[in-house]
N, C-alpha and C positions, 0 to 999 in steps of 0.2 A: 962745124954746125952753124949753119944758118942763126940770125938776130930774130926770125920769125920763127923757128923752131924753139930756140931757148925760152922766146916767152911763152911759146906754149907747154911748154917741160915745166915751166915755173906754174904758170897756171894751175895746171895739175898738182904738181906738188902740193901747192899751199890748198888747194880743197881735198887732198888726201889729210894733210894735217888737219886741217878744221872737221874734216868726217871722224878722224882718230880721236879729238879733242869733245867733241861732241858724244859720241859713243862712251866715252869712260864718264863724261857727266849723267849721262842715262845711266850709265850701272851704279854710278855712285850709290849707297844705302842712301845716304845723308838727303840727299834729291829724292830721292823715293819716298824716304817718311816726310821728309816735308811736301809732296805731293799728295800725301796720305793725310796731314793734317789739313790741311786746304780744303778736301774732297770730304772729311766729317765735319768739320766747322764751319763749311758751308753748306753744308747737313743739317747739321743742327739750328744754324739761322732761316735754314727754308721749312722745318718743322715746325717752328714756333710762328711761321707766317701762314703754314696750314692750319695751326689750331685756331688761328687768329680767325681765316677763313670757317671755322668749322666751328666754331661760337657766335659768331655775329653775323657769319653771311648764308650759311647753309638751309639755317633755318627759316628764312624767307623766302630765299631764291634759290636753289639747288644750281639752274642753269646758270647761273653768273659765276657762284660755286665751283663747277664745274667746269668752265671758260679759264677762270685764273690759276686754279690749280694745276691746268696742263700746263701753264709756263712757268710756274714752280717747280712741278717732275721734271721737263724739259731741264729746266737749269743744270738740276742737281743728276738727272740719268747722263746727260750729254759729255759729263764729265768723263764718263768711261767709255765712251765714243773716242774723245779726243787720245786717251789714252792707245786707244785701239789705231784710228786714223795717223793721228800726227806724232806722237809721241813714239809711238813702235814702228809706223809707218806698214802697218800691215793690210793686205787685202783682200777684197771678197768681190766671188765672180760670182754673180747670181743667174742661174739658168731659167727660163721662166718665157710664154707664149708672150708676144709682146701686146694687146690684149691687156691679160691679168698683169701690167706692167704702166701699162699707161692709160687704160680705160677705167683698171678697177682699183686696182692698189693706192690708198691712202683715200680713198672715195669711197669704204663701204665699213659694215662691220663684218669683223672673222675673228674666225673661231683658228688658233695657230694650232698644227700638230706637226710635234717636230721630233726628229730622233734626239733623245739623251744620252749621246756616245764619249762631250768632253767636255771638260773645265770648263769652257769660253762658248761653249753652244748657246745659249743665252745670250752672251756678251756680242756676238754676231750677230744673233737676231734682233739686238736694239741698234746696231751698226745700221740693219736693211730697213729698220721703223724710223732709223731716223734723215735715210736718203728718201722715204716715201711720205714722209711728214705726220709722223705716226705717233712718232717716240715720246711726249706728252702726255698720250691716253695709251700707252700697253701696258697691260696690265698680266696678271697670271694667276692658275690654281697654286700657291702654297700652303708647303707645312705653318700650323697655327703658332708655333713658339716662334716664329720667322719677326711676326709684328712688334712684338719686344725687344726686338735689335736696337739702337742705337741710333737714328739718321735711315739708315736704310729700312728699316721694318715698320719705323715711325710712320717715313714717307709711305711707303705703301699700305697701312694700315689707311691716312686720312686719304689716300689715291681710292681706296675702295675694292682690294686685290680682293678675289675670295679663297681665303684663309679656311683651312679644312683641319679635322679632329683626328682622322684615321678611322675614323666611326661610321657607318656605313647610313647607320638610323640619323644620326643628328647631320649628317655632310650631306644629306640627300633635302633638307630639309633649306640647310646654307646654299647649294649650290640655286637652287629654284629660285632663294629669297635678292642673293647677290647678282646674279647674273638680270633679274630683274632690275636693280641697280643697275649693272655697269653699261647695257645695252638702250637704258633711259638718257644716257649721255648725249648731247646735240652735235657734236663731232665724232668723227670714224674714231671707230675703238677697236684695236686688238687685242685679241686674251689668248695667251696660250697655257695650253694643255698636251702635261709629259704625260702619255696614255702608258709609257712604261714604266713609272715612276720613280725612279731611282736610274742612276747613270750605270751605264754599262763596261764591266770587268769582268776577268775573263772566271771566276767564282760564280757572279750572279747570273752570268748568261750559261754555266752549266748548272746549275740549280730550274735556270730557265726551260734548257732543252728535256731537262727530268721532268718538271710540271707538263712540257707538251707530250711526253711519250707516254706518260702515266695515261694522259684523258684523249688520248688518240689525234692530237693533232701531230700539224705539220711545225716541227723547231726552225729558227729560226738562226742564221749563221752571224749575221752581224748586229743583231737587237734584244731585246728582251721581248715574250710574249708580252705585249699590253695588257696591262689591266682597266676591263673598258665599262666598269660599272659609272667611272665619273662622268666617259663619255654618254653612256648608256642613259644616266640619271640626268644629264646634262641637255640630251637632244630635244624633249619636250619642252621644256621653253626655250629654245635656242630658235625652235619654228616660229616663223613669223617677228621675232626680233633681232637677227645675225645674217648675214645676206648671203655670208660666202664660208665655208672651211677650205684652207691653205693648207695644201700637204708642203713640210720643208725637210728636205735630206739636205744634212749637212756633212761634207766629209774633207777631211786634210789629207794628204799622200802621208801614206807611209814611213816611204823613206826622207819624207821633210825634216834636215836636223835640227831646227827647233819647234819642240815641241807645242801643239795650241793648251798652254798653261798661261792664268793669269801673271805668277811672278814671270815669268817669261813678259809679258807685257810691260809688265812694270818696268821693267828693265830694257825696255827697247828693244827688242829681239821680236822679228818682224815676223807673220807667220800669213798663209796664204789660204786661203777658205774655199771652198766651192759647193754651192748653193743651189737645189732645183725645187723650184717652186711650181706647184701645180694646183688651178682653183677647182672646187669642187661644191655647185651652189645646196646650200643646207637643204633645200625644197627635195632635192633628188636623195638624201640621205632617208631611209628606214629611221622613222621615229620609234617603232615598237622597239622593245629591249633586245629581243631574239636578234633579229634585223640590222639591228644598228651596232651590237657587237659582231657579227658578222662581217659587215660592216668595213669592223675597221681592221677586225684580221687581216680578210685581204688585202687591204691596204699596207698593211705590214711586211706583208710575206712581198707584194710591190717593193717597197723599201727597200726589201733585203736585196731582190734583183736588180734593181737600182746601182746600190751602194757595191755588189759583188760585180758589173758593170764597170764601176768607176775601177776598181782597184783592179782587175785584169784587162780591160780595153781600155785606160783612160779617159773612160767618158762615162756620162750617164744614161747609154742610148742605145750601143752595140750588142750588148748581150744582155737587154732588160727587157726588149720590147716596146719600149715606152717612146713616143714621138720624139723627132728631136725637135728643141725648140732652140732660140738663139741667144747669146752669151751677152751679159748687160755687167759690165765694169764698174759696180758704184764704188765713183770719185767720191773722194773726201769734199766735205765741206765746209767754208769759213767761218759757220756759226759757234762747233764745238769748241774751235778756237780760241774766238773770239770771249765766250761766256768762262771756258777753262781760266785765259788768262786774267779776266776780270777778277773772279772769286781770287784767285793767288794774291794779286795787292792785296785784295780787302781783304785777307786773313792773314797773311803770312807778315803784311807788314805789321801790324800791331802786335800778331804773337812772338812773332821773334823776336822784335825790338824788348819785348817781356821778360822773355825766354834770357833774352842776352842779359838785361839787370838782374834774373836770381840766379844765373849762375855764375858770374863774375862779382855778385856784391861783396863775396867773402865773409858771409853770413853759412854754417852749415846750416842750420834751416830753413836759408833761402834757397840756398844749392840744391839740397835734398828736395824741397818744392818744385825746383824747375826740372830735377830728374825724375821725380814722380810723373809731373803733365807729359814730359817725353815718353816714360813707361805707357802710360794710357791712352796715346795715339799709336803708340808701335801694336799692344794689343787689342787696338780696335783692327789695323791693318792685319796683323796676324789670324784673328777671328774671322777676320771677311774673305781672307784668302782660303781658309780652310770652309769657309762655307761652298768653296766652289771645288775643293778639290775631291778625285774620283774616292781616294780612299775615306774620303768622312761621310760618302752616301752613306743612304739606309741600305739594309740587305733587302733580297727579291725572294719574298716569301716564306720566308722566315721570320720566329718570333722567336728574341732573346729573352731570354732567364736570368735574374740575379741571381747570387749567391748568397 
């Protein structure tokens, strides 16, 4: 063997090592909750910076308001970015006219309508807001008990999410008053809206196919019929305040072996996305209710040709009818990095260092202190994981009974 082949044997070698050595620090728990504590206590110091903003600055200047607060969400959303980008090393191919790619996107307001099919649909779509300069100001319809979360509910309660009742009288009432809010903003704003509202299991999507057969529609193979009263209630002031609605089908292969699940992310375990985005300007939507639930049927039963498309001709284009447009690779960027890594000094070194005095002081009730604060980072992390997962959705049309 050649003296130029061995050092390239060697070469290899030792970055097989350093990948093997790196990988098991990713699975580590011990790394993961201390990524977990970092990402709420730097939560919680960027909420006590929005109330800060939300007592003294709001109520003079809304626009100034509304300037700093994007790079407060920024800080604290980008974190699950990095996660995604750098940490897991995962990617997303976004399909999309290049046009709505470089003309419009991160340049206007929209209205997001995206399939709810996994875990991490969400956590992509702040991936693609925040390669289009977006992720700052996206916002969403959420459930109303969401804003009393911790760091995460906090933030988007003072972000200005519109948070809904399940109430049809009083949400129609919020949606009109909020979206006048979120659309007053001086930079492009994205709000998305899950028209299916709950994530898709193979229970809800037969519950789904009964609701279409009962009233004569058409079911639908890979989504849930939408329910499009938010959309419906939503359209009238979305006229003349929202420029664009974004259709986004998100889909993972099948046979991908690891799963698009957050703990999966957590853990480094790299997962691969594919993304088609398609603009559709609000002006051209039916404002009346008939019309605009109409609407987005069609749009749906699109979806499903789409997404049935993707998984028997590997594209999204072959068997849906739909143009084909061309394939945009969004690279990672050194922002989430950069801001990830910031927040870890400034929290991890003073809490550990804390962390290490009560539980080596040899005190049991300093001991039992520092396992308590460890308990109550693990179940803010356990909490949040399960707020994404398919099995803690709500059901799809159905109402439970106590006992």
């Amino acid at each position: 063997m050649s003296r130029k082949t061995q050092i390239q044997s060697e070469v290899r070698r030792q970055k097989k090592c350093e990948m093997d050595i790196l990988t098991l620090i990713k699975k580590s728990k011990i790394i993961v909750l201390c990524v977990a504590i970092s990402y709420f206590t730097s939560g919680l110091i960027i909420n006590f910076f929005q109330l800060l903003l939300h007592l003294f600055v709001k109520p003079w200047s809304k626009w100034l308001y509304r300037r700093l607060m994007y790079y407060l969400c920024y800080s604290f959303y980008c974190q699950l970015v990095f996660v995604t980008d750098w940490w897991s090393n995962s990617k997303l191919y976004v399909y999309a006219d290049e046009d709505v790619m470089k003309k419009y996107a991160g340049h206007e307001h929209v209205l997001l309508l995206m399939n709810h099919t996994y875990e991490i649909d969400w956590l992509m779509g702040w991936v693609l807001c925040e390669k289009v300069g977006v992720l700052g100001n996206c916002k969403a319809y959420a459930k109303k008990v969401i804003q009393y979360f911790p760091a995460v509910g906090w933030a988007w309660k003072f972000a200005e999410f519109v948070f809904l009742e399940r109430s049809y009288e009083k949400d129609k009432e919020i949606i009109a008053r909020q979206l006048k809010e979120v659309f007053d903003y001086p930079d492009p704003v994205w709000i998305l809206l899950n028209a299916e509202g709950t994530r898709f299991t193979p229970e809800k999507h037969e519950a789904s196919v009964k609701f279409a057969k009962d009233r004569g529609m058409v079911p639908l193979k890979y989504h849930l019929i939408p329910r499009t009263k938010g959309f419906t209630t939503s359209m009238p002031t979305l006229k003349g305040r929202c420029d664009a609605a974004y259709d986004i089908t998100l889909v993972f292969k099948k046979d991908d072996p690891v799963k698009p699940t957050v703990s999966n992310l957590l853990f480094g375990e790299p997962v691969t996305g594919y993304m088609l985005v398609r603009r559709t300007p609000i002006d051209s939507i039916p404002e009346e209710e008939e019309g605009a639930a109409e609407w987005l049927h069609n749009l749906f039963r699109e979806k499903d040709k789409i997404v049935d498309s993707f998984h028997t001709h590997g594209n999204f284009f072959t068997g849906s009818g739909v143009k084909e447009v061309p394939c945009f690779l969004q690279k990672r960027r050194v922002y989430p990095l950069i801001n990830t890594v910031a927040w870890m000094i400034i929290t991890l070194t003073p809490i550990l260092y804390y962390l290490s005095h009560l539980l080596f002081s040899g005190s049991i009730f300093y001991f039992s202190l520092g396992i308590g604060i460890l308990a109550i980072f693990f179940l803010l992390l356990q909490k949040s994981i399960g707020m994404s997962k398919i099995s803690k959705a709500s059901s799809y049309g159905a109402k439970t009974t106590s006992k």
